[in-house]
ROSE-4610 file (N, C-alpha, C; in Angstrom, 1 decimal, always signed):
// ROSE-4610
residu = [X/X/X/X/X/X/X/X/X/X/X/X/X/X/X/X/X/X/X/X/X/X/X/X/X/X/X/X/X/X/X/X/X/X/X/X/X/X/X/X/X/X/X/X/X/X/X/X/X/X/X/X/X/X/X/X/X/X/X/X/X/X/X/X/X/X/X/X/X/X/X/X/X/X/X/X/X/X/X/X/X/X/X/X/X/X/X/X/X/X/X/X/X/X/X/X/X/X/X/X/X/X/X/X/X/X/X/X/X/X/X/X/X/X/X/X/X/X/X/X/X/X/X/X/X/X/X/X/X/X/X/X/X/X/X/X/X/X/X/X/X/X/X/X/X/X/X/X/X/X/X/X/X/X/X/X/X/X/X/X/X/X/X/X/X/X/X/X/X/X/X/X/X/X/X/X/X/X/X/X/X/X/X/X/X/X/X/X/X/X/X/X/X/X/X/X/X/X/X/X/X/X/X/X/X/X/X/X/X/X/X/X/X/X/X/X/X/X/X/X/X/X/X/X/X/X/X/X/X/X/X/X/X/X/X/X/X/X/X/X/X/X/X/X/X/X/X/X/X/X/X/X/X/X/X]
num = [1/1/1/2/2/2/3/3/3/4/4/4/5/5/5/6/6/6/7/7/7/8/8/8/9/9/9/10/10/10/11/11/11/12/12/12/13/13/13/14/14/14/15/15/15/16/16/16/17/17/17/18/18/18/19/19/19/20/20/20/21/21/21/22/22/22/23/23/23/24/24/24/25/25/25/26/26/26/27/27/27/28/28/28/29/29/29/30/30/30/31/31/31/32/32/32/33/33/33/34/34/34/35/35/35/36/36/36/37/37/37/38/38/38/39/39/39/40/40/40/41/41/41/42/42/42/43/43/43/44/44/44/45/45/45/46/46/46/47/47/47/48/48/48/49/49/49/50/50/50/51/51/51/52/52/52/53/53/53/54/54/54/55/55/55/56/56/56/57/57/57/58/58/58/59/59/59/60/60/60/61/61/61/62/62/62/63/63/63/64/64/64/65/65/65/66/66/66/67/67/67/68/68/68/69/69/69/70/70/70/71/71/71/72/72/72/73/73/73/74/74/74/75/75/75/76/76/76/77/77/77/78/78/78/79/79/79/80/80/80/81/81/81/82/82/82/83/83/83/84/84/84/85/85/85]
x = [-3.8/-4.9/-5.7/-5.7/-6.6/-7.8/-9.2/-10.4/-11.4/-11.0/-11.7/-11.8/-10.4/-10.1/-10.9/-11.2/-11.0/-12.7/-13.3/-14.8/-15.0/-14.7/-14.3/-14.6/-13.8/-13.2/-14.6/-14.9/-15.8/-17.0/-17.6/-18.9/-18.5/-17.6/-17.0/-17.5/-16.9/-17.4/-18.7/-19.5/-21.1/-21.7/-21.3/-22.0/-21.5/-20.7/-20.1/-20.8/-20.9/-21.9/-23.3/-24.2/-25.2/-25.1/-24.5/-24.9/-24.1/-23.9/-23.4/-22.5/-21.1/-20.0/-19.0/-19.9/-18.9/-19.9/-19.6/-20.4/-20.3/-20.9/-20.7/-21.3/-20.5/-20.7/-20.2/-20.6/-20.8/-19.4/-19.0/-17.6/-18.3/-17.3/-17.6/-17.1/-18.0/-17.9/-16.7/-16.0/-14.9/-13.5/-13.7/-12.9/-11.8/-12.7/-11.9/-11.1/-11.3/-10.9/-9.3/-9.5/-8.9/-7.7/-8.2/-7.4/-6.4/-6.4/-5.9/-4.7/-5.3/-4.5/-3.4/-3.9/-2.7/-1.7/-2.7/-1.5/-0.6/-0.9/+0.0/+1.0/+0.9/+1.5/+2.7/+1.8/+2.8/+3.3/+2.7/+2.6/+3.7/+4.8/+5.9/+7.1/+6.7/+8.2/+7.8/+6.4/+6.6/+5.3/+5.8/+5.5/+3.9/+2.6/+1.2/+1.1/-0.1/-1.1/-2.4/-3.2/-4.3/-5.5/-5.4/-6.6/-6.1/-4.7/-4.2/-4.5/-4.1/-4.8/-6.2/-6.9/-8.1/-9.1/-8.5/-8.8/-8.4/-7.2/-6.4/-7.5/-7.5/-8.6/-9.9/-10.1/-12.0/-11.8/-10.6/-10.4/-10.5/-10.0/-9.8/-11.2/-11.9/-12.9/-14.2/-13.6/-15.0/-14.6/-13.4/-12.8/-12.8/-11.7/-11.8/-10.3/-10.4/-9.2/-8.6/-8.5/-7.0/-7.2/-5.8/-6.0/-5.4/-5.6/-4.8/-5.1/-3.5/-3.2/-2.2/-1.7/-0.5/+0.2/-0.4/+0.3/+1.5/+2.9/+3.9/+3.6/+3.5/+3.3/+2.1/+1.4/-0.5/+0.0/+0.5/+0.4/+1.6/+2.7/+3.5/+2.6/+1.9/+0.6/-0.1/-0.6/-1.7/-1.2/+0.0/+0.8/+1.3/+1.6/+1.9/+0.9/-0.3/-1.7/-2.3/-1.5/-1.8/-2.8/-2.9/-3.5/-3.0/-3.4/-2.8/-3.0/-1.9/-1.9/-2.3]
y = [-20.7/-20.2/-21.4/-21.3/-22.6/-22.1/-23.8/-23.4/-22.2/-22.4/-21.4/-19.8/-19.7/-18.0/-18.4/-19.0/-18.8/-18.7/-19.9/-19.5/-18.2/-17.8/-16.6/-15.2/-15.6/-14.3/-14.6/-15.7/-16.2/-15.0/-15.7/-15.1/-13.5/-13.2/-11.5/-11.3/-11.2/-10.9/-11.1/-12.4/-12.4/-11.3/-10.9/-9.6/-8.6/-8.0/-6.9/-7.1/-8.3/-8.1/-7.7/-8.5/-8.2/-6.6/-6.0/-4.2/-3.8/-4.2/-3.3/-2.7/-3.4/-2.9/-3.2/-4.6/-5.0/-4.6/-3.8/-3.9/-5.1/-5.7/-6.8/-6.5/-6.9/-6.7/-8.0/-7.5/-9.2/-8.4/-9.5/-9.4/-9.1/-7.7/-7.0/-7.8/-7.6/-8.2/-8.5/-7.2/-7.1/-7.5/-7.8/-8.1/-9.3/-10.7/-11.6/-11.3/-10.7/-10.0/-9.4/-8.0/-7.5/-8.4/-9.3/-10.2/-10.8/-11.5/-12.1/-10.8/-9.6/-8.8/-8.5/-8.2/-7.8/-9.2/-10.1/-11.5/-11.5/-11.5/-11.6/-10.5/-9.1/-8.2/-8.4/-8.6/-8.0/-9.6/-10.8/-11.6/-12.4/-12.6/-13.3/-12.3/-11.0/-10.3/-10.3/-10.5/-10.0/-11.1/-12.3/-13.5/-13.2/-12.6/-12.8/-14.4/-14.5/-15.5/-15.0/-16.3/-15.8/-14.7/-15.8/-14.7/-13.3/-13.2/-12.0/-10.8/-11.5/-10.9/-10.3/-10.9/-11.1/-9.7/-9.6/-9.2/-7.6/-7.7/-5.8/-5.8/-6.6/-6.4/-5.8/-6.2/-6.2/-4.4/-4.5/-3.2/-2.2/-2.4/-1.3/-1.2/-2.4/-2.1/-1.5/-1.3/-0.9/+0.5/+0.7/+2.3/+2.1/+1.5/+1.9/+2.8/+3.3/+4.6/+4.6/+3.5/+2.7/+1.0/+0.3/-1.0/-1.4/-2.1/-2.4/-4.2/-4.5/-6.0/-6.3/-7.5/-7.6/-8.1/-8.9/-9.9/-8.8/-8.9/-8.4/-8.0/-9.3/-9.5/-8.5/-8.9/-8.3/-6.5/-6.4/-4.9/-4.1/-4.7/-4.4/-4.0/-5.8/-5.6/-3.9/-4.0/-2.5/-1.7/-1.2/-0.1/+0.0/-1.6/-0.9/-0.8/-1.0/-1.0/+0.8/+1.2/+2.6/+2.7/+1.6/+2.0/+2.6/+3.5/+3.6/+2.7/+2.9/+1.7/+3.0]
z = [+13.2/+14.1/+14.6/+16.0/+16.5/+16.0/+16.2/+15.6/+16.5/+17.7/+18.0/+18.0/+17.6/+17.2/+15.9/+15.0/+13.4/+13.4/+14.5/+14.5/+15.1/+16.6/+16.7/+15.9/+15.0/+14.2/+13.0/+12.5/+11.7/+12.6/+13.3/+14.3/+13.8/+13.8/+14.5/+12.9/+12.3/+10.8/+10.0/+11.1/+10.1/+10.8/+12.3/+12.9/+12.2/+11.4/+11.1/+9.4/+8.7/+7.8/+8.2/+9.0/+9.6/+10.1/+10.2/+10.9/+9.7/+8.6/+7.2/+7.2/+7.8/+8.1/+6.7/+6.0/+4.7/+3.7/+2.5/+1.5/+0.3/-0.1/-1.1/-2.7/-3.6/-4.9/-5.6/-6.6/-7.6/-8.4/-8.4/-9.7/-10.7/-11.2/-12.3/-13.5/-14.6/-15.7/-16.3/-16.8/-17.2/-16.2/-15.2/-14.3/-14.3/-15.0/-15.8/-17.1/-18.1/-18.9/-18.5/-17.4/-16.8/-16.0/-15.7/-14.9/-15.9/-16.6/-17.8/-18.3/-18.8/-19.3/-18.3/-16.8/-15.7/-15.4/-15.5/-15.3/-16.6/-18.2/-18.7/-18.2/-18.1/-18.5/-17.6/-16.0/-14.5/-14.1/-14.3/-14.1/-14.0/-14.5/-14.7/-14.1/-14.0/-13.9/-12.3/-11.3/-10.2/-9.2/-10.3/-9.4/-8.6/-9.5/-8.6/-8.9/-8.3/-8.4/-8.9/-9.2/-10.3/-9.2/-7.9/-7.6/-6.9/-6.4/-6.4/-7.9/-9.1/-9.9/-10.2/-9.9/-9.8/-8.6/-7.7/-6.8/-7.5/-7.6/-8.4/-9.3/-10.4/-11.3/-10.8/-10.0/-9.4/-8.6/-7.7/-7.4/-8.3/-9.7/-10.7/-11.5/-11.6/-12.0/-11.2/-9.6/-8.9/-8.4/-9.1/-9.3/-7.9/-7.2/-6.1/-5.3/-4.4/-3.9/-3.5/-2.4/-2.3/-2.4/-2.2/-2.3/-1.1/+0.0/+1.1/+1.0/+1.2/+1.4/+2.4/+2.5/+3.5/+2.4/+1.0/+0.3/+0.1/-0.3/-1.3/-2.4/-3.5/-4.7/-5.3/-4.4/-4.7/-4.5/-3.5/-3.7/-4.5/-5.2/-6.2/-7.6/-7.9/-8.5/-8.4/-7.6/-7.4/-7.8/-7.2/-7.4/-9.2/-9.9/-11.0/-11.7/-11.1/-12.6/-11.8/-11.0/-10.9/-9.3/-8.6/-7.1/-6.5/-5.7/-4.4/-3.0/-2.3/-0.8/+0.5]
């Protein structure tokens, strides 16, 4: 992406924070925890990375109702710790 799409796109998203289009939350506590247990578990058989883990984790802890990614891995992830896509 050249820099000016990426500032672009930058700009486009602090306005979309600014009118409360993104909600923000603090990583849930148990979410590192969570992380650790889905990396060992899913981790080796289906090739995530830590913060792909990390992120499923934070989804499951903010109970949330679907999980939408483009990654592969990341949404194998989701789907076996019980998300829906």
């Amino acid at each position: 992406m050249p820099l000016s799409e990426a500032e672009r796109v930058t700009r486009e998203f602090q306005a979309d924070r600014a009118a409360g289009l993104w909600l923000e939350v603090a990583i849930p506590e148990n979410a590192f925890s969570l992380c650790a247990a889905l990396a060992r578990r899913y981790g080796p058989k289906l090739g995530t990375r830590t913060l792909d883990t990390l992120h499923v984790a934070c989804a499951l802890e903010l109970n949330a109702e679907r999980f939408w990614t483009f990654d592969e891995r990341q949404a194998k992830l989701a789907k076996a710790a019980g998300l829906k896509s």
